[in-house]
N, C-alpha and C positions, 0 to 999 in steps of 0.2 A: 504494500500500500504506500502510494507516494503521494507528498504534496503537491498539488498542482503548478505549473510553471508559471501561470497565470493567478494574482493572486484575488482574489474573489472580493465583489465589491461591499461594501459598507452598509449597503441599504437594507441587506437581511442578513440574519446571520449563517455563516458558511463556515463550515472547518473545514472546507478547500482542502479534502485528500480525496484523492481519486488513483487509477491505477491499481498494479498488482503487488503479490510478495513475492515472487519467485527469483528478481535477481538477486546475487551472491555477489558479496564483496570479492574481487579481486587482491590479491595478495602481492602480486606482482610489481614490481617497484617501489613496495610499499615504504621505503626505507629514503628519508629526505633528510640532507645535513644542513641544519641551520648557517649560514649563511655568517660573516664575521659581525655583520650591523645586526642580524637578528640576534646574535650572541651576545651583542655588547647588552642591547634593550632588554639581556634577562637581570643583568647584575646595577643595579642604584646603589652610588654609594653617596651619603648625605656630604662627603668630602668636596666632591665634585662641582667645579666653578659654574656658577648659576648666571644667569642673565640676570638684570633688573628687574626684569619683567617674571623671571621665574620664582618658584617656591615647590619646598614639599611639605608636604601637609603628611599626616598618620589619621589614616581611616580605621577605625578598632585599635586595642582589641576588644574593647566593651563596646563597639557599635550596634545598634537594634538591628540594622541591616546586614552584618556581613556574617550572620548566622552559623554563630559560636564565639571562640575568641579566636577570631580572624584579625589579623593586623595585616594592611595593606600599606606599604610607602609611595608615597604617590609628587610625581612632579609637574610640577602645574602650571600652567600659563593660561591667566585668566582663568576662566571655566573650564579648559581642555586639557584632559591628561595625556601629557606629555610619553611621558615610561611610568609604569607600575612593577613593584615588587610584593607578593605575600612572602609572609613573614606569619612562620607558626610555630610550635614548642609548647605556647602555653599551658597546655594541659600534662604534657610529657609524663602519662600513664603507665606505660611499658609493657604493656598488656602483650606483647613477642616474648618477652624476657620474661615475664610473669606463667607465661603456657609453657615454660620448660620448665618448672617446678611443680606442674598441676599433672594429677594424674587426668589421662587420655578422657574417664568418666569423667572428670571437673573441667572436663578443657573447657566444655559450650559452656558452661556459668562465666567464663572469664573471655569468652570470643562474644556474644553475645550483648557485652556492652560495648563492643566498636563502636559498631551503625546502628544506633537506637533509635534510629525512624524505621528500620526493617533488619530485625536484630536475627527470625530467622536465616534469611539467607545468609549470613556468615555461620549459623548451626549446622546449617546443610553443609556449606562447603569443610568447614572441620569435619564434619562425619563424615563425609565423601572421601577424604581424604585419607581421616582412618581406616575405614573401610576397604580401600585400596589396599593397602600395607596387610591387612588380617585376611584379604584374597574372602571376603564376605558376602553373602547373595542378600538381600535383605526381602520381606515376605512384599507379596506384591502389592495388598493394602498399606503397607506403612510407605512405599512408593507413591501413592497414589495419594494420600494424608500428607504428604511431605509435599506433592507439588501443587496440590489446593490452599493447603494454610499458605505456603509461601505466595502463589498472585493472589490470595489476601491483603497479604501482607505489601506486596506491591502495591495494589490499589490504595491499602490506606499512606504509602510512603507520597504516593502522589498524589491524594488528598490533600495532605500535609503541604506538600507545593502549593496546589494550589490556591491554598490557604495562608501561606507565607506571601507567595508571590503578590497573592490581590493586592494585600495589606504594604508589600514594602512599594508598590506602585500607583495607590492614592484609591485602590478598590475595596475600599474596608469591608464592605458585605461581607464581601469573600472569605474573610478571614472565618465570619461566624458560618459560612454556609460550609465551607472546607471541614470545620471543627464536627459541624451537626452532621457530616455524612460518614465519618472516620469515629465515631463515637460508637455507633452499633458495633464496626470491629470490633475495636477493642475489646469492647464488652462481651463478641462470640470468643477475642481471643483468651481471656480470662474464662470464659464458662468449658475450653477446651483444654486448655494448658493451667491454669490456677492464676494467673498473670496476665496483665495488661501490656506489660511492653518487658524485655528480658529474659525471654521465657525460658529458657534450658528443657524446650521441647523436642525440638531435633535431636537423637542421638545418635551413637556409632552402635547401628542395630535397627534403627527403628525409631519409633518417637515411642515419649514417655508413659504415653496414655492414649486409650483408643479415643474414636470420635461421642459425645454423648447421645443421650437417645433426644429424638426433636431435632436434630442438623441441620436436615434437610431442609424443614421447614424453613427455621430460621433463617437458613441460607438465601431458600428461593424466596422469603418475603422480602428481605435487604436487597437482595436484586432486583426484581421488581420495582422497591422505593427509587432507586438512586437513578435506574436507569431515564427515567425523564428528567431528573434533576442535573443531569447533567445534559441535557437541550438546554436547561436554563444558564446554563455557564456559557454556554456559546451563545445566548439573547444577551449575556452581563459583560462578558470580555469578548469573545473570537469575533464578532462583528461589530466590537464597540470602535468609532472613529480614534477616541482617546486611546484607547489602549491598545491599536494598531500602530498609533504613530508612535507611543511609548518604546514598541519592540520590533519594528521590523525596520532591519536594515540596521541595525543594533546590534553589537559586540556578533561582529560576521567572522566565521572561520572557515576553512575549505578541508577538503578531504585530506590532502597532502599533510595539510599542518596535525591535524591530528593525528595521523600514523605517525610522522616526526615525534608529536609529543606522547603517542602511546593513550591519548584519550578516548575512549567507551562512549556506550552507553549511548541516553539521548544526544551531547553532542557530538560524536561519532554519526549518528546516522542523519541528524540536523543537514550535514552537510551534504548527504546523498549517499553514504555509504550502507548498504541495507547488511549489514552485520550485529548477528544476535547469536550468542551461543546456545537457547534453547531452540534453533532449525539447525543452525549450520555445524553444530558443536553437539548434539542432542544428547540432556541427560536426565534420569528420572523417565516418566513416560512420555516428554513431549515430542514426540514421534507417532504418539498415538490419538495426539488432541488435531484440533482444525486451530489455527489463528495468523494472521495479518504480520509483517513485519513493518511499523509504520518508519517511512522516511520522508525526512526534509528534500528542498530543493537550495535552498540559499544559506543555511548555517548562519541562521541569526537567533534573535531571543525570541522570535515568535513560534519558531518552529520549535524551536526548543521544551515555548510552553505547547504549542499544539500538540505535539508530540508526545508529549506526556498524558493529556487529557485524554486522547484515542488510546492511549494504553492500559487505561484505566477499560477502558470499554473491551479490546482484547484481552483483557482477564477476566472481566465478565465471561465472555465466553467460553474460557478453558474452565470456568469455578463450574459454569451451566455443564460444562463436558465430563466433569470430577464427579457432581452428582448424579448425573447419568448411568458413570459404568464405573462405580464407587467398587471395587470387589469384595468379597466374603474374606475372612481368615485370621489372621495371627497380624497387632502393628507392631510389633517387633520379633526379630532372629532368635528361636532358641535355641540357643548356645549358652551351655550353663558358666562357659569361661566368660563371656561378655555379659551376658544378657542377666541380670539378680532374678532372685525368684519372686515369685504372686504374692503380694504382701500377704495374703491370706494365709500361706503357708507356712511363715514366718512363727506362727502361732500354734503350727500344727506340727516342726518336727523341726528337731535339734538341726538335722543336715542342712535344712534351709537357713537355721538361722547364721548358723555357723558361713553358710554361702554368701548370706547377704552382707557381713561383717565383711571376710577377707576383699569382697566385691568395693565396696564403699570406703575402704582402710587403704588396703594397700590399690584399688584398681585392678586392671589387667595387664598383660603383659602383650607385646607388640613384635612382630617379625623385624629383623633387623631388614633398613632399606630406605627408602624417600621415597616424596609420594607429593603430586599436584593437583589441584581437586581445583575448577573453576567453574561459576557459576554465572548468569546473565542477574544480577541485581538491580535496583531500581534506579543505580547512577551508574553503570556498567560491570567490567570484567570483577568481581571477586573471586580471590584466587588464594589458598591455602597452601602453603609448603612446610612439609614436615619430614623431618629425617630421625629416624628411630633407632636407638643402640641396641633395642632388645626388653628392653626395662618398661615399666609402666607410664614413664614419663618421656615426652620427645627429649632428643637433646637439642635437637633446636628448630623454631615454627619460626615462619616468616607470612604473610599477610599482602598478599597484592591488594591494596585498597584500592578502587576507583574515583574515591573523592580522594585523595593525594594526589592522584596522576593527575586526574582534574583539574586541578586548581594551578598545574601548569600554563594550561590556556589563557590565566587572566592577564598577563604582560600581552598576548595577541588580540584578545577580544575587547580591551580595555584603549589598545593604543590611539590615540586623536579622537578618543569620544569623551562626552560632556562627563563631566563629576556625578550628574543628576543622571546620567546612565549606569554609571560604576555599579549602582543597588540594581539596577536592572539585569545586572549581566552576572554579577555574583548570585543573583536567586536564580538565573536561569541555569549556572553551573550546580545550584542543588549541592552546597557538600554539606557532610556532616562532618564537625571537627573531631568529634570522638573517634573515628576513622581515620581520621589523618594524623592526632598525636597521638596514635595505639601503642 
C-alpha cells in the first residue's frame, strides 16, 4: 500500500494511500558514505566561531516536546536551524549490562522496561532469541497469543503518537481522543497479563498465562468502537489545511539517507522503501495472516504521521485474523527444564515444588553459542543479541534499538527548517528514551 504521488486535496478528508504491498525493498547498493560536509553537520561543537547573527540555543532535556530527556544543541540563525546535535545519556540505565547478571527467566522483567510505549515486542524479541540458542518449538497457541497481544500493543504505541503528536502541534483534542482509544488496551492488557504496561508476559517458552474466558468479545467490541473513530482523525488532522501545512514537506528524508543511517520503521518506508520484517523477514505466524505494507512517497512528517495511522488499521486486521483461527492447546512449551510447573501442583507434590524453587532461584541453563532474534516494532528493527557461556545467565546481550538509530536522522530532517518544526519532526521520529539510554 502506497501513498499517492498526488497529494489529495483539502476539501475532504483523504489518507491519500492507494496502490499495493507486494514491492520488496531492494538491498542493492544499499550502503551510502556520508559525504565530508554531511560529516562535518553531525558533530556541533559550542567552540566553534559563530557569526553575529548566529547562536545555539539547548532544546531539552526537560523539554514537553522532545519526549523524554532528549537534549538537542541546536545552531540558529534567526528562526532556522542551522546544524543540530542530540545529545543523550540522561537516563544511563544499563539495562545491557544489567541482563548479564539476570537469569535468562528474569531477563523480560529487565528488557521490558526499554520501550514502555510497546514493552512487548522487546519480550518477544529476548524470547526469540533465547529460544534460538535452546533449539525450542514453542506450542502453536502461544505463537498465535504472542502475535495478537503484540499488534495490540502496536496499535496502542500509535495511539500514543497520535496523541502526543496532536498535542505537541496545536491539536489538543487529540491528545484526549489518543488517551480515550489506548485506554481499553490497556485495560485488556492488564485483564490478560496482571499489568498495564511492563508486562513480563512474553516468555522463552510461551507466554505466562493463557488468554481469559470473554476475549473474544472484548476484543471484537474495541474493534468495532475505534474502527470509525478513526475516520474521525482523518475529519480532525489528514485533511485539516492547518495540519497539512504543519507536516508536509517537513523534516524530508530519502531512501538513501536512511540505509546510510541504518533507520527503520515508519521513517524507512516514509521515504518509499516498503520494508517490514513481519512479510519480508516473516516471524511468528505472519505468513499466515493477510495485511498491507503501508509506504510513503516523499519522506516527510506527514507521511510519517499517515503512516502510522493506516497501521493502526492493519493490525486491526491481523487482531480480526488472530480471533478467527485462534488455535486449541498448551501457551506455553512443556519442558520441565524451562517451562515451572501449574501453580496448582505446587501444593500437591514435593517434586513440583522443589521444581518450581530451583526454576525461579537458580533459572535454567543455556547451550553455549549466540543468537539474533529481530522483530518489526512500532519504530522499526528491534533486535536482540545474546551470547551464552553455558550458564543461566548471558555473558553478554546487546539491544539493537530502533529509537537510537533513529534519532540519527534528526541533524538531516532538522537541517534549514524552522525551530517551530524541530517538535514536529522529533514527534514524527517517535522515540522512546528509555530505549535509547538502555
Amino acid at each position: 500500500m502506497t501513498i499517492a504521488e498526488d497529494a489529495p486535496t483539502t476539501d475532504a478528508p483523504d489518507t491519500g494511500f492507494v496502490g499495493d504491498a507486494s514491492r520488496v525493498m531492494s538491498r542493492d547498493n544499499a550502503v551510502l558514505r556520508l559525504s565530508e560536509a554531511e560529516a562535518g553537520a553531525l558533530s556541533l561543537d559550542p567552540e566553534d566561531e559563530l557569526g553575529e547573527s548566529k547562536m545555539i540555543i539547548n532544546m531539552g532535556p526537560s523539554h514537553p516536546s522532545t519526549h523524554g530527556v532528549l537534549r538537542l544543541m541546536l545552531e540558529m540563525e534567526g528562526e532556522t536551524v542551522l546544524r543540530s546535535k542530540p545529545i543523550i545519556g540522561y537516563l544511563h540505565t544499563g539495562m545491557e549490562k544489567t541482563g548479564e547478571q539476570l537469569t535468562y527467566l528474569q531477563g523480560c522483567t529487565n528488557v521490558t522496561r526499554m520501550d514502555y510505549a510497546s514493552p512487548l515486542f522487546t519480550e518477544l524479541a529476548f524470547s526469540l532469541a533465547v529460544e534460538n540458542l535452546l533449539e525450542m518449538e514453542i506450542p502453536e497457541r502461544a505463537t498465535w497469543i504472542r502475535m495478537m497481544m503484540t499488534e495490540l500493543n502496536r496499535m496502542a504505541s500509535h495511539l500514543l503518537f497520535m496523541a502526543t503528536n496532536g498535542m505537541d502541534l496545536g491539536a489538543v483534542s487529540m491528545m484526549i481522543y489518543g488517551w480515550r482509544e489506548r485506554e481499553p488496551l490497556l485495560r485488556f492488557f492488564e485483564k490478560v497479563t496482571g499489568l498495564r504496561m511492563n508486562h513480563n508476559y512474553i516468555r522463552p517458552g510461551g507466554v505466562a498465562a493463557d488468554l481469559p474466558d470473554g476475549w473474544q468479545e472484548d476484543l471484537i467490541e474495541y474493534l468495532d468502537a475505534v474502527e470509525p473513530r478513526l475516520e474521525e482523525y482523518d475529519i480532525l488532522m489528514t485533511g485539516q489545511p492547518i495540519w497539512r501545512e504543519r507536516l508536509q514537506g517537513v523534516g524530508v528524508i530519502n531512501e538513501a539517507e536512511c540505509l546510510a543511517l541504518g533507520a527503520t520503521g515508519p521513517i524507512l518506508r516514509s521515504a518509499g522503501s516498503s520494508w517490514d520484517l513481519r512479510r519480508d523477514m516473516p516471524y511468528l505466524a505472519y505468513d499466515e495472516v493477510d495485511f498491507d505494507v503501508i509506504v510513503g512517497s516523499y519522506g516527510d512528517s506527514f507521511d510519517r504521521y499517515a503512516i502510522r495511522l493506516n497501521e493502526i488499521r492493519e493490525s486491526m486486521r491481523i487482531v480480526r485474523q488472530c480471533i478467527e483461527k485462534m488455535p486449541s492447546g498448551d501457551y506455553r512449551a512443556q519442558n520441565k527444564k524451562v517451562t515451572p510447573p501449574p501453580r496448582a501442583r505446587i501444593d500437591e507434590s514435593m517434586e513440583a515444588l522443589i521444581h518450581h524453587f530451583k526454576i525461579f532461584t537458580e533459572g535454567f541453563k543455556v547451550p553455549v553459542g549466540e543468537s539474533y532474534a529481530a522483530v518489526e516494532s512500532p519504530r522499526g528493527e528491534l533486535g536482540v543479541y545474546i551470547v551464552s557461556d553455558g550458564s543461566s545467565t548471558p555473558v553478554r546481550m546487546h539491544v539493537r534499538a530502533p529509537s537510537f538509530v533513529n534519532l540519527q536522522t534528526l541533524p538531516h530532517l532538522m537541517e534549514n527548517g524552522l525551530l517551530a518544526d524541530a517538535v514536529a519532526v522529533i514527534s514524527s521520529v517517535d522515540p522512546i528514551m528509555g530505549e535509547v539510554d538502555r
